[in-house]
KOLGU-231048 format. One line per field, with one value per residue (C-alpha): x, y, z. Coordinates in pm, whole numbers. Each point is the difference from the previous one (the first is absolute). Example, Ala and Ser with C-alpha at 12.3 -4.5 7.8 and 13.67 -1.06 7.14 Angstrom:
! KOLGU-231048
x [1230, 137];
y [-450, 344];
z [780, -66];
This chain:
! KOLGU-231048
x [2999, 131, -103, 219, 329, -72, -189, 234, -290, -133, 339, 57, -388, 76, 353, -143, -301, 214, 276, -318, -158, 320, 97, -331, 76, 341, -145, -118, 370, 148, -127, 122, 377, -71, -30, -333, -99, 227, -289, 139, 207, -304, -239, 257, 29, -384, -13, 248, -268, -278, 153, 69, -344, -123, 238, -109, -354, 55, 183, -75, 161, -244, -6, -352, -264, 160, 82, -76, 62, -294, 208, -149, 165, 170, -203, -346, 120, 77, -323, -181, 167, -73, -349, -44, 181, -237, -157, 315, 155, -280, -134, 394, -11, -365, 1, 306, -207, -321, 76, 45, -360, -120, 144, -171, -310, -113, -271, -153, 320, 210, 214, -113, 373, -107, -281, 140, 327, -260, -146, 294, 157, -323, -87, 307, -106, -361, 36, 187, -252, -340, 118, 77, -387, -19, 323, -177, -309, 221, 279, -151, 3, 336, 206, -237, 39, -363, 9, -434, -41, 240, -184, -372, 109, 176, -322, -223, 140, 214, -276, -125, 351, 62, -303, 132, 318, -42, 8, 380, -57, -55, 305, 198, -205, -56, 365, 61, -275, 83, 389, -51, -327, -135, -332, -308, 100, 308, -44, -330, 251, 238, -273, -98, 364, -3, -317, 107, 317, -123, -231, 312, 226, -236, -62, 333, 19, -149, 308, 212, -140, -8, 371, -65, 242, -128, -296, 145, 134, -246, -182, 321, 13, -352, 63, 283, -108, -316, 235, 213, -320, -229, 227, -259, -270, 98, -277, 96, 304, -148, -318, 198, 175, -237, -187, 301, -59, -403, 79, 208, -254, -252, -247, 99, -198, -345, 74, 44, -246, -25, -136, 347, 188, 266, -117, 92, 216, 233, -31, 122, 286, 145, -50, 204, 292, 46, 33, 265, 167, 12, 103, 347, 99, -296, -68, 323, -111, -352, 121, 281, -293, -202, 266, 103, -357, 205, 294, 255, 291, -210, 236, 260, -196, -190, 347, 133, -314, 59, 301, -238, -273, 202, 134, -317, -161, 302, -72, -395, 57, 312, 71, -336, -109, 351, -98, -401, 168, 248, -335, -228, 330, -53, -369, 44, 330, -221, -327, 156, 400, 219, 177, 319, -142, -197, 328, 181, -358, 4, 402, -96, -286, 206, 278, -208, -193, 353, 171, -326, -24, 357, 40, -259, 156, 340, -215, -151, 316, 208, -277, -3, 380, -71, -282, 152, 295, -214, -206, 336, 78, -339, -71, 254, -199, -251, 263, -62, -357, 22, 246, -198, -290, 142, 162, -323, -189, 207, -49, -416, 70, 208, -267, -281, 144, 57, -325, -118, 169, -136, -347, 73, 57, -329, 146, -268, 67, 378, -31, -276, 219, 304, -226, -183, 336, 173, -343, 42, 363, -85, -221, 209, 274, -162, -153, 258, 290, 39, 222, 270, 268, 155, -184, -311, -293, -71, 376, 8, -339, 119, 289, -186, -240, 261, 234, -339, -94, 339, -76, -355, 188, 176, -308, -145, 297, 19, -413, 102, 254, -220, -249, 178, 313, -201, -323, -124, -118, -102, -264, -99, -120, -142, -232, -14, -139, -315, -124];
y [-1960, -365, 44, 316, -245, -237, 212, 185, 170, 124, 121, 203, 178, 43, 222, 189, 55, 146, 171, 192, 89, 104, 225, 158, 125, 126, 206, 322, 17, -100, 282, 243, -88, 159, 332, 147, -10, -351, -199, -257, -216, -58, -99, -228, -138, -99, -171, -274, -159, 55, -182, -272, -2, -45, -276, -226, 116, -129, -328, -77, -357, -146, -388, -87, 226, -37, -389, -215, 250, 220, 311, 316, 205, 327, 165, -119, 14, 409, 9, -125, 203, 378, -166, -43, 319, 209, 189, 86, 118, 153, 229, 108, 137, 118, 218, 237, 80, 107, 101, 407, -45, -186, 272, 245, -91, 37, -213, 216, 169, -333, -50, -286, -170, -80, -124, -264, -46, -55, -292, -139, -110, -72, -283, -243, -115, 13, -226, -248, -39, 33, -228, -300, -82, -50, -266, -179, -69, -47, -243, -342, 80, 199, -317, -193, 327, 17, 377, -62, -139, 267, 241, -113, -21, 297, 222, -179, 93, 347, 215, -112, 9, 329, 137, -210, 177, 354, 36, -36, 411, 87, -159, 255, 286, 48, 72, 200, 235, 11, 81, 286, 144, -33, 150, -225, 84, -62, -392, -67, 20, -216, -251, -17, -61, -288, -145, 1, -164, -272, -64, -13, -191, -281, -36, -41, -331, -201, 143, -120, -367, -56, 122, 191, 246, 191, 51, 166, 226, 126, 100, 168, 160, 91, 168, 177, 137, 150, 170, 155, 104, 159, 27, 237, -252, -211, -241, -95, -268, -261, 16, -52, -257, -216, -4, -186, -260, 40, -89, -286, -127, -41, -268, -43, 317, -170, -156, 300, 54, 27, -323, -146, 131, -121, 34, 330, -145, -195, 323, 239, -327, 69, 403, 1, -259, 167, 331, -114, -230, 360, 217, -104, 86, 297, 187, 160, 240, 67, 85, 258, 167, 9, 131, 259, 94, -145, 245, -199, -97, -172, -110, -127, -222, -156, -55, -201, -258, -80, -252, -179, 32, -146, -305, -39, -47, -202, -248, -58, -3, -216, -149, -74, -244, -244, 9, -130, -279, -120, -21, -143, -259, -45, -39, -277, -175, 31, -201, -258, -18, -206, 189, 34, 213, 178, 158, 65, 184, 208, 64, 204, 152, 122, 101, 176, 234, 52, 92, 220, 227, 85, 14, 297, 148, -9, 157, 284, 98, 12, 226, 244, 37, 137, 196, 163, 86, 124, 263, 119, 95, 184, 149, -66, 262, -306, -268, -106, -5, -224, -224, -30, -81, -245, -226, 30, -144, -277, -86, 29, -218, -284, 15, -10, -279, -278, 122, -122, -309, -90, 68, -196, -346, 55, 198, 322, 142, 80, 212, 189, 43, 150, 258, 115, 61, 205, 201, 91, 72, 174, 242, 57, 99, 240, 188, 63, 39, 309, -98, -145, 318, -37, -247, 176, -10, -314, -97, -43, -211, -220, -97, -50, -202, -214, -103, -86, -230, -181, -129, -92, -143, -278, -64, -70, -218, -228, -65, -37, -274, -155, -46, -96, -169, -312, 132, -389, -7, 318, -58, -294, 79, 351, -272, -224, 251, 62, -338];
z [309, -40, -402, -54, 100, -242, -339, -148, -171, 321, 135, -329, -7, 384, -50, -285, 241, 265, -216, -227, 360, 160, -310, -32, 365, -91, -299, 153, 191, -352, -262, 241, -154, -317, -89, -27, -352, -127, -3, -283, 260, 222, -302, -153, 361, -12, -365, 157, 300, -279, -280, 264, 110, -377, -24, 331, -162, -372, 182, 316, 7, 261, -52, -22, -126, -331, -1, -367, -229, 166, 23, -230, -167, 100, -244, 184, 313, -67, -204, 296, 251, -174, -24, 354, 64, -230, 228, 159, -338, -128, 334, -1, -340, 34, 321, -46, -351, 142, 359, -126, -160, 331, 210, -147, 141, 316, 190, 304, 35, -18, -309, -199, -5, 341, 4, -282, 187, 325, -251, -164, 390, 166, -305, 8, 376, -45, -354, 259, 215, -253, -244, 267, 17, -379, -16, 275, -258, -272, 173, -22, -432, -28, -27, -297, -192, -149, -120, -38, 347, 122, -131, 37, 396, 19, -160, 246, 308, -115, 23, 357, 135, -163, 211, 338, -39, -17, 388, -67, -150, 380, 102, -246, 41, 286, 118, -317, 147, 312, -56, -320, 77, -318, -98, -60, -399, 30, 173, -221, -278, 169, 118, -361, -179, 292, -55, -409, 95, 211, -338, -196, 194, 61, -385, -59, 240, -325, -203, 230, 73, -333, -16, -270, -17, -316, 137, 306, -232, -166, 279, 164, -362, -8, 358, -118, -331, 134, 288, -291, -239, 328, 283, 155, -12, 271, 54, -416, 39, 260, -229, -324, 230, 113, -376, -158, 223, -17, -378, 61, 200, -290, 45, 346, 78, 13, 305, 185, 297, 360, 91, 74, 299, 259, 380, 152, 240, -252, -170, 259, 133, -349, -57, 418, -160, -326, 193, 239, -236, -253, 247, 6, -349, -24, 309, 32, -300, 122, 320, -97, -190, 281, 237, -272, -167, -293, 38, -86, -286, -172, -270, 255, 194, -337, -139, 327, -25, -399, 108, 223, -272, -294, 244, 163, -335, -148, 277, -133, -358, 6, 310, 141, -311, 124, 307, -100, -209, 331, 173, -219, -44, 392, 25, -297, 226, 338, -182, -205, 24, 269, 314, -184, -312, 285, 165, -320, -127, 356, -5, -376, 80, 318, -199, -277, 228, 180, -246, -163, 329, -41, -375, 105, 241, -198, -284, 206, 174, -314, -150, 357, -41, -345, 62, 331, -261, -298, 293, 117, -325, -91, 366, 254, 230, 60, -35, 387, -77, -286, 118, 351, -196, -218, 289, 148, -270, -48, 339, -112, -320, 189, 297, -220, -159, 243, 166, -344, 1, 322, -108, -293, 207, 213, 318, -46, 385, -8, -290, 140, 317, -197, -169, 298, 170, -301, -31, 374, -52, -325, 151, 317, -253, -193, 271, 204, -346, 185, 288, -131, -14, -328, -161, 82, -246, -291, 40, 331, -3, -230, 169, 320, -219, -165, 334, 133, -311, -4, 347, -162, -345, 275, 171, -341, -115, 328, -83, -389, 89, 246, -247, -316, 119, 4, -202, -111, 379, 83, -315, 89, 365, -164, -194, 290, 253, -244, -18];
């Protein structure tokens, strides 16, 4: 903690961490001091931590990413952001449309709002894990940023891997079977939205090494707009999906074939680490629906994960890029420049990916305080629920995140570690949410679920600042150990 004495930055993003966690808890006690129906005070209460987020957001004063002028405007940066976020916007808007059309059909007995909602949390984690295989053939081109090389490699090997990754299906259903009973109808149907995901979410990885953030959007848009036109055709929007990108594509298309492929086993090593890596910030949902048969508040518990969304996000479209150029200034210090530039290259690198993690972590707990406030206003019946939820998931983000970071600088096992622990926890939680007295049910898992992942969030840290408090040499014997 030697950094937080001496970066005032980091002390500041670390007491707006604590004070947005710590008032988040006090929430559910707090809206019982006004009288039922005087909801004004409580939603005036939550615009202050948002418009705070939105302003560490639009200026994040981190010295480094931004250095010689390189800084983009506010305007881009927000542009960017509701780019990346499209899918988030758009499914938001979308679902409370169609979901009285979607309920009125039935599939074997089983509303078809389930079987969708069964989808929409079982595809997060799985597009984790069966998208890992396809950065691995793509990562020795990401950095020259040859959109035709990119894309002849990526149509070689896609529809192999595709085919090598739908064992990951089992994995999901499987459990969903076995906990709701579903009829063979029912889990075909399920099996089939999967196997249409998985087709989606791996065309989108092009879109997304290529940074192209319009493109992303379309095929969120695409997804969305066929939702809203035949919400009762549910096999329509990862079909209308994946064709944006099929068009994009263009002459790339006439290298696709099955002759290239990635061994099994390199295969299945990535499908096992994207799953664990996943679970932390995905599992939680896909087990509460499990445990539940998908009886649960729904809107509460997709409302507490948006703060960790939106900073989890911020971090990749904003953050992420300053951090690249700190290392890419390292790699250039460690092959040509004296021992002095070395350490004052490795001191901002440190201090960028520092101050990143927190900037974060300041962002999603600003956001938490406001949403905890804004579902107190709207439903204070499930105000526990929400706020559980929402603590919870910032634990997720923040895990998820240095996890990240340290399989970012080469150390693959750690990570893996962390997420087989909170999957163990996870699932221990959600099982038994029914013994905890009063905070019986979701809330009560969530809390379990989040003490547990603060223990795992200092674990994490202590391996982060092992790693990166002196990153020029733990890079250089990453490269050294391969010779």
């Amino acid at each position: 903690m030697k950094f937080l004495l001496h970066d005032s930055y980091a002390r500041q993003m670390s007491m707006i961490i604590v004070l947005g966690l710590v008032l988040s808890a006090l929430v559910p006690f707090a809206v019982q001091l006004f009288p039922a129906g005087l909801d004004l005070p409580v939603f005036a209460a939550a615009a202050l931590p948002l418009l705070l987020a939105l302003a560490l957001i639009v200026r994040p004063g981190i010295a480094g990413p931004h250095r010689n002028g390189n800084r983009p405007a506010a305007e881009r940066l927000g542009a960017a952001l509701l780019l990346y976020l499209s899918p988030v916007l758009l499914l938001n808007i979308v679902y409370p449309l169609v979901s009285p059309s979607m309920a009125a059909v039935d599939v074997d007995g089983v509303p078809l709002t389930l079987v969708v909602l069964a989808s929409s949390i079982t595809v997060p984690w799985m597009a984790q894990a069966a998208c890992l295989p396809i950065y691995r053939v793509l990562g020795d081109l990401m950095a020259e940023r040859n959109l035709g090389a990119i894309t002849q490699r990526f149509c070689q090997f896609w529809p192999m891997i595709f085919v090598q990754s739908l064992p990951l299906i089992a994995v999901f259903a499987v459990p969903m079977w076995l906990a709701t009973g579903w009829s063979a109808t029912v889990m075909l149907d399920y099996v089939i939205l999967c196997v249409l995901h998985l087709l989606f979410v791996q065309s989108l990885v092009l879109a997304n090494v290529a940074n192209r953030r319009g493109l992303w959007a379309i095929a969120w848009s695409g997804y969305a707009a066929a939702l809203f036109v035949a919400p009762t055709i549910w096999w329509l929007p990862p079909l209308v999906g994946t064709l944006t990108q099929l068009v994009a594509m263009r002459s790339g298309l006439r290298h696709l074939g099955f002759a290239q492929r990635l061994d099994m086993r390199v295969i299945g090593l990535d499908l096992v680490r994207g799953l664990l890596m996943g679970a932390v910030l995905w599992a939680d949902k896909f087990a509460l629906f499990v445990v539940t048969k998908g009886d649960f508040h729904v809107v509460a518990v997709f409302a507490a994960m948006l703060p960790a969304v939106v900073a989890y996000n911020f971090y990749f479209v904003h953050l992420a890029p300053g951090v690249d150029r700190a290392l890419g200034s390292l790699h250039r210090d460690i092959a040509e420049a004296p021992i002095s530039s070395l350490k004052g290259s490795s001191r901002r690198l440190t201090r960028v990916v520092d101050r990143s993690v927190l900037l974060t972590g300041a962002i999603a707990a600003l956001l938490t305080l406001s949403v905890s406030l804004l579902m107190a206003g709207f439903d204070p019946l499930h105000t526990l629920l929400a706020v559980a939820a929402a603590a919870a998931s910032w634990g997720f983000m923040v895990l998820t995140l240095l996890s990240y970071e340290l399989d970012f600088i080469g150390e693959k096992t750690t990570p893996q570690i962390l997420g087989a622990a909170h999957l163990a926890v996870c699932i221990l939680a959600f099982v038994a949410g029914g013994l905890f007295g009063p905070l019986a049910g979701a809330a009560g898992s969530y809390l379990l679920l989040g003490a547990v992942d603060f223990i795992l969030i200092g674990i994490a840290w202590m391996f982060y600042k092992h790693h990166w408090s002196q990153p020029e040499y733990t890079l250089f014997w990453r490269h050294a150990t391969t010779w």
